[in-house]
C-alpha positions in Angstrom: -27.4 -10.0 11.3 -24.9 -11.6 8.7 -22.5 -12.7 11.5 -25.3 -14.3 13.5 -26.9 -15.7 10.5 -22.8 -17.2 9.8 -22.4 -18.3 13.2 -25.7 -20.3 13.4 -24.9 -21.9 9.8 -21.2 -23.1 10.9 -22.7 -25.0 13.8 -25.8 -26.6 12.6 -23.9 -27.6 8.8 -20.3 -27.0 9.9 -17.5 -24.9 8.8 -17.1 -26.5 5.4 -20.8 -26.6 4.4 -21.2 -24.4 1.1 -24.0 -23.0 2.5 -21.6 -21.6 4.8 -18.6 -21.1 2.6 -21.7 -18.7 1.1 -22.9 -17.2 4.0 -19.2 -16.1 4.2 -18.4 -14.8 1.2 -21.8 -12.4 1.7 -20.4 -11.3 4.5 -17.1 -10.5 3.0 -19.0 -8.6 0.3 -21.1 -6.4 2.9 -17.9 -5.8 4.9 -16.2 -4.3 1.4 -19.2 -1.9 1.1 -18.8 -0.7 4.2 -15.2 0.0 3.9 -13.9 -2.7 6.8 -11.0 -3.8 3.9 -9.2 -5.7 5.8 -12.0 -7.9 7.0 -13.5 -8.6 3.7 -10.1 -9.8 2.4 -9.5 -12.4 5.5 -12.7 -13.5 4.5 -12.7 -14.0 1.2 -9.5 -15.6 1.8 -10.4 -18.1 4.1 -13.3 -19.0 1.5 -10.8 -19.7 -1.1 -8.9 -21.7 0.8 -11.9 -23.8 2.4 -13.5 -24.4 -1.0 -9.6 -25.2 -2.3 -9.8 -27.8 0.5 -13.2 -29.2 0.4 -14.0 -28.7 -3.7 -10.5 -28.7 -5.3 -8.6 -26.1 -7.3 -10.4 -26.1 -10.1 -13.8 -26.4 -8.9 -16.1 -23.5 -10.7 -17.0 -22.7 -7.1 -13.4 -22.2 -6.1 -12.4 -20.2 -9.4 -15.4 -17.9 -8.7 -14.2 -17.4 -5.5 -10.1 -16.5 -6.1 -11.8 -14.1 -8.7 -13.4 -12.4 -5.7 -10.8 -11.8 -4.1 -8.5 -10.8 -7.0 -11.6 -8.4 -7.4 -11.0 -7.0 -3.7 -7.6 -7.1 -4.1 -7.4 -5.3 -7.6 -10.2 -2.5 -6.3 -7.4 -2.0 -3.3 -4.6 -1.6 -5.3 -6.4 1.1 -7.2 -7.6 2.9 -3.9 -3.7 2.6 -3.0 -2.7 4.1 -6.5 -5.0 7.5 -6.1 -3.4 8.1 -2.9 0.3 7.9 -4.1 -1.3 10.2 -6.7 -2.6 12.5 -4.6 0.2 12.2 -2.3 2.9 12.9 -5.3 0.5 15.8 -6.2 0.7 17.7 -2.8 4.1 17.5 -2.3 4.8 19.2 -5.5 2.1 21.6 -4.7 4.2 22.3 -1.1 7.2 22.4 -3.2 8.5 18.8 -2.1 7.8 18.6 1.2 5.1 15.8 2.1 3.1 17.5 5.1 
């Protein structure tokens, strides 16, 4: 429904409409929740840069937006973290070996 809700928005207003540049970013933030990472972050990326183009780099708009995806980014790093943690603690556990 969010991608057919984006779709119709980016050809009735256009790709560059906030309304769309919104309509994006809730997608992005759905896609997060339901764990497709890789997704939200191309998303929120091409947000950013849209609203760098269209508003300018220091539009509040814009700011909000990099903070979302320092947000995804930072919330991925940690999910990174607790693996290398639970990686380091099984292969002590298995006396070094990393099965």
């Amino acid at each position: 429904m969010f991608r057919e809700t984006l779709q119709l928005c980016q050809e009735i207003r256009g790709p560059e409409h906030l309304s769309t540049l919104k309509r994006i970013h809730n997608l992005a933030s759905v896609l997060k929740k339901r764990g497709k990472y890789e997704e939200a972050e191309d998303m929120h990326r091409e947000v950013v840069e849209l609203k760098e183009s269209v508003l300018g780099l220091d539009h509040p708009s814009t700011i909000r937006s990099r903070n979302n995806l320092q947000h995804l980014l930072d919330f991925l790093d940690a999910q990174l973290g607790n693996c290398s943690e639970i990686t380091s603690d099984d292969s002590e556990s298995e006396g070094g070996v990393v099965l």
